[in-house]
Steps between C-alpha positions, in 0.01 A plus 500: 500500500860553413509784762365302802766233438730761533327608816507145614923505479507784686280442778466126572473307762262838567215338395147466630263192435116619502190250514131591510298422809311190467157503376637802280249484141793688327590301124838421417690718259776471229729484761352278783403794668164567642255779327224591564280878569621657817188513681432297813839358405748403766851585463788235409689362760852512496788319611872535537801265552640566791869503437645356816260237557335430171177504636215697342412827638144664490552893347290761380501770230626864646211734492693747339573265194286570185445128508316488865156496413530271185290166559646366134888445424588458142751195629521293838766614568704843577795655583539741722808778618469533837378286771337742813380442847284762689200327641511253277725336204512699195610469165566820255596589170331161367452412131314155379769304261407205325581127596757441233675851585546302824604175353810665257579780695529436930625212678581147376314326297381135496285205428168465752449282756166389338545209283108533359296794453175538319467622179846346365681781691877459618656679814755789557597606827655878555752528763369183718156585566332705189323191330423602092230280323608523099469294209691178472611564200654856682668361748820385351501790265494746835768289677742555235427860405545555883879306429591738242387782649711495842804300222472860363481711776782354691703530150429882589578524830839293385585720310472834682783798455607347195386529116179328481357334177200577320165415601450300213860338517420371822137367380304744717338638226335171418401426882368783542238475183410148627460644848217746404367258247429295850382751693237572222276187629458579866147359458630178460696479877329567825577428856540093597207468744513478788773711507770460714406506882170639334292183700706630827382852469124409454494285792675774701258744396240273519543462886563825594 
């Protein structure tokens, strides 16, 4: 888990959004994500922000990725290195990360829109428009691990070229334990539904 966080740094806003077509029988796993057997499956559908407008953008999977046949993701959502368009939009080099790799380690971080949810869940929202369903008691305890964590990294960038202190000096040490102590309940945090612009993309799709 630790890893895709890192992968989530490095590569966000490159993120893709998948969904299962409707009437899909697929269960929920740990993760929010849909499993199921791949037969007679359909494939997720995935969506992009699009970074002028904001608007969501239908892609698919690049046939040449080892992830283009898959009809299960371990996560709802992906990242992905390269964006291509041949026929049609593409996205390559794509690896599942989990929701809370999302919530401490892309864009900003803050409290839902969603004042009541079911199931005594609170709201997160990634970057504007990723909406996280976790644990009440979670959401507060994210919001200010998320503080420390870009407190700490700015302190780094700060102090670039010149003699740095230790990781444990500067608390890092400590951050980072209760970082992957959090990313050890994934199971516990799935995607807000409907996600963002989710309704919009169903009724597009719908029409078509």
């Amino acid at each position: 888990a630790l890893v895709a966080a890192l992968l989530c740094a490095a590569l966000f806003p490159q993120v893709a959004e998948a969904t299962m077509p409707p009437g899909s029988q697929q269960k929920k796993n740990k993760w929010g994500a849909k499993s199921g057997s791949n037969e007679n499956q359909a494939k997720p559908k995935l969506m992009v922000r699009d970074a002028e407008t904001g608007e969501p953008v239908r892609v698919k999977m690049h046939p040449g990725s080892v992830s283009a046949q898959e009809t299960t993701l371990t996560s709802p959502y992906i990242v992905f290195q390269d964006l291509v368009k041949s026929s049609q939009l593409y996205v390559r080099d794509v690896t599942p990360v989990p929701p809370l790799a999302l919530a401490l380690f892309s864009g900003s971080l803050t409290i839902g829109t969603s004042r009541s949810m079911l199931g005594g869940d609170a709201e997160l929202m990634v970057d504007g428009w990723i909406k996280l369903a976790v644990p009440a008691r979670l959401r507060q305890p994210l919001l200010e691990m998320r503080r420390r964590l870009d407190t700490l990294l700015s302190g780094w960038v700060g102090k670039r070229g010149r003699i740095e202190a230790g990781l444990d000096e500067q608390g890092g040490a400590e951050v980072l334990r209760q970082i992957v102590q959090l990313l050890s309940i994934q199971e516990e945090c799935t995607p807000s539904a409907p996600p963002p612009a989710a309704g919009k993309w169903q009724q597009k799709q719908q029409q078509q």
